[in-house]
LONU-39407 format. One record per atom (N, C-alpha, C): x negated, y, z; residue in one letter. Coordinates in steps of 0.2 Angstrom, whole numbers, plus 2048, in hexadecimal, padded with zeros to 3 digits. Layout:
<sites>
XYZA/...
</sites>
This chain:
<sites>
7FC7FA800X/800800800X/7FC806800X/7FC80B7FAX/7F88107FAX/7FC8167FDX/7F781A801X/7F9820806X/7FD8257FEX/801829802X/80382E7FCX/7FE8347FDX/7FB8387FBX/7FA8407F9X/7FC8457FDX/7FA849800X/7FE84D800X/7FE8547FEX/8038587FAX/80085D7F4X/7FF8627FAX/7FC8677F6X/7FC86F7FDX/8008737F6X/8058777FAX/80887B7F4X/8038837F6X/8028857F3X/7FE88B7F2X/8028917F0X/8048977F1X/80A89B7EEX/80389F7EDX/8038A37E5X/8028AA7E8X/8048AE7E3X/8018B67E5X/8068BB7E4X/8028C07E1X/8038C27DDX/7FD8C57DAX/8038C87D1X/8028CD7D1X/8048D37CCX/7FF8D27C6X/7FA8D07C5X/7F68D07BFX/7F88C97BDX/7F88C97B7X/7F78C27B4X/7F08BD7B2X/7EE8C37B2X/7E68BE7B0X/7E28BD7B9X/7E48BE7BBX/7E38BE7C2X/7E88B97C6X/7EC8B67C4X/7F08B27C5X/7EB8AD7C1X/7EB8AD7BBX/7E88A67B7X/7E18A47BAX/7DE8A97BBX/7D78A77BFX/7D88A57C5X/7DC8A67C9X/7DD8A47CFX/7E089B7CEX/7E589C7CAX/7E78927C8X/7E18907C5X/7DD8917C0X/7D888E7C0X/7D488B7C4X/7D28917C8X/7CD88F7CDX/7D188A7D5X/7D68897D3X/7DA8867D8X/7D787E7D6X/7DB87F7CFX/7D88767CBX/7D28767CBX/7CC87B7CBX/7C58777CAX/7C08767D2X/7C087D7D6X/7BF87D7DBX/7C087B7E1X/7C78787E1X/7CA8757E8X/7CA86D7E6X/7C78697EAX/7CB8637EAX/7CF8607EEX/7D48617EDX/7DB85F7F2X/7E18617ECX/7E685E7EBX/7EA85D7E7X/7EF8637EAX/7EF8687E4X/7F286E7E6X/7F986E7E2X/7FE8737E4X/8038747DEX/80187C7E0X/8028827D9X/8028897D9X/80588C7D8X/80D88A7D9X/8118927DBX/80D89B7D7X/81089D7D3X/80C8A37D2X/8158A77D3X/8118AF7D4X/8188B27D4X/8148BB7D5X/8168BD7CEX/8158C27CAX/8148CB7D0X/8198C97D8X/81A8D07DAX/81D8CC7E1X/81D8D27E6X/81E8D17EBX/8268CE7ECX/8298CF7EBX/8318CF7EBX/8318C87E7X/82F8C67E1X/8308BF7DDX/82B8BE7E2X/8278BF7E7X/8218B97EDX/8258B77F1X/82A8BB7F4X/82F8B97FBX/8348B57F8X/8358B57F1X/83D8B27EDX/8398AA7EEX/8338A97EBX/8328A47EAX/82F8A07EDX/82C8A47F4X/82A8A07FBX/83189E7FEX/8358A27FDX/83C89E7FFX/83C8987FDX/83D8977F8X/83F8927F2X/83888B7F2X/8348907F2X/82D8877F3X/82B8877F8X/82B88B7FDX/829889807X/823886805X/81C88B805X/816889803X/812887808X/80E885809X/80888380FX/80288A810X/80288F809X/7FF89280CX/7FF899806X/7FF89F807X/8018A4803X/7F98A9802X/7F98AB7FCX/7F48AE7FAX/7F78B57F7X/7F88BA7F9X/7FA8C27F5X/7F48C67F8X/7F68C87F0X/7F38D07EDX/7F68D77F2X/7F48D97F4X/7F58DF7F9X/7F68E67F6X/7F68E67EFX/7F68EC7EBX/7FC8E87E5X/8018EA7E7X/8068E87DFX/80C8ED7DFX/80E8F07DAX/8138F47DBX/8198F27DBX/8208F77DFX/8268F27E2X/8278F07E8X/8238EB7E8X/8218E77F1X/81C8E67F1X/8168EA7F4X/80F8E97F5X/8108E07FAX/8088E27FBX/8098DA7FEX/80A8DB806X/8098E2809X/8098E480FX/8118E0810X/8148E480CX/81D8E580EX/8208DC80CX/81D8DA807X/81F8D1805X/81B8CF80CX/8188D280FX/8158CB814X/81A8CE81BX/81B8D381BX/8218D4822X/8278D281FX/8288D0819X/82F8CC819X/82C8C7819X/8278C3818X/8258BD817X/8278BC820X/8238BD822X/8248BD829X/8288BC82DX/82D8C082BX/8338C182FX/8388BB830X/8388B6829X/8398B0829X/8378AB82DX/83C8A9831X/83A8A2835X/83789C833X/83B89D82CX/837895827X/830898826X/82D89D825X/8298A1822X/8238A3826X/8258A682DX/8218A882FX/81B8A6833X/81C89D834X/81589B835X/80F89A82FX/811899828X/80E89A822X/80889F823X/80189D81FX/7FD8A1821X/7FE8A681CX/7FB8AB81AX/7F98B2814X/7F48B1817X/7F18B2812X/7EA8B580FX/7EB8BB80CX/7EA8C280CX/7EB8C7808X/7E38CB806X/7E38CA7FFX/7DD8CE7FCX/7DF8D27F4X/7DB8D57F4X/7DB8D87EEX/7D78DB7E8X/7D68DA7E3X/7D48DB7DEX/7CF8E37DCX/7D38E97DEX/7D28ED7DEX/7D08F27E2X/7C88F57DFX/7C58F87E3X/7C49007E1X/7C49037EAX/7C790B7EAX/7BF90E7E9X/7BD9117E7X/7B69167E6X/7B891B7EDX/7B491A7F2X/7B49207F6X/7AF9277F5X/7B492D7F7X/7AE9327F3X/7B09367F9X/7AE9347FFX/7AE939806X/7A493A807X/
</sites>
């Protein structure tokens, strides 16, 4: 009798697309552990579809228009199904300080 697998679902949330595709990518070559990646284009489609696939662990962009990732992770949160889910929040985009 062989053990079953078990998947990790991954969501994440991220506004760019090609930053989406690099991130699936590197899900399939870098990790080994058997993933499934939920992707979801903005904060508001991140909360609709953590609803919907109850992920083991959330990755958002912190800069997106609409629902940044600050306000999609306080609704995240506020869910009881949800809010022991880990976030990770990072971002792509870097500010030039000129003080």
């Amino acid at each position: 009798m062989s053990a079953r697998k078990r998947v990790v679902k991954v969501l994440y949330i991220e506004d760019r697309e090609d930053l989406r595709r690099v991130f699936q990518n590197f899900m399939k070559v870098a990790v080994h552990i058997d993933t499934e990646v939920p992707m979801a284009p903005g904060g508001q489609e991140g909360v609709e579809t953590a609803l919907r696939q109850k992920p083991d662990i959330i990755f958002i962009d912190s800069t997106m228009p609409i629902m940044d990732g600050i306000e999609a992770t306080r609704c995240l949160k506020a869910n009881e199904n949800l809010r022991d889910v880990p976030v990770i929040m990072a971002s792509a985009y870097v500010e030039r300080l000129e003080r």
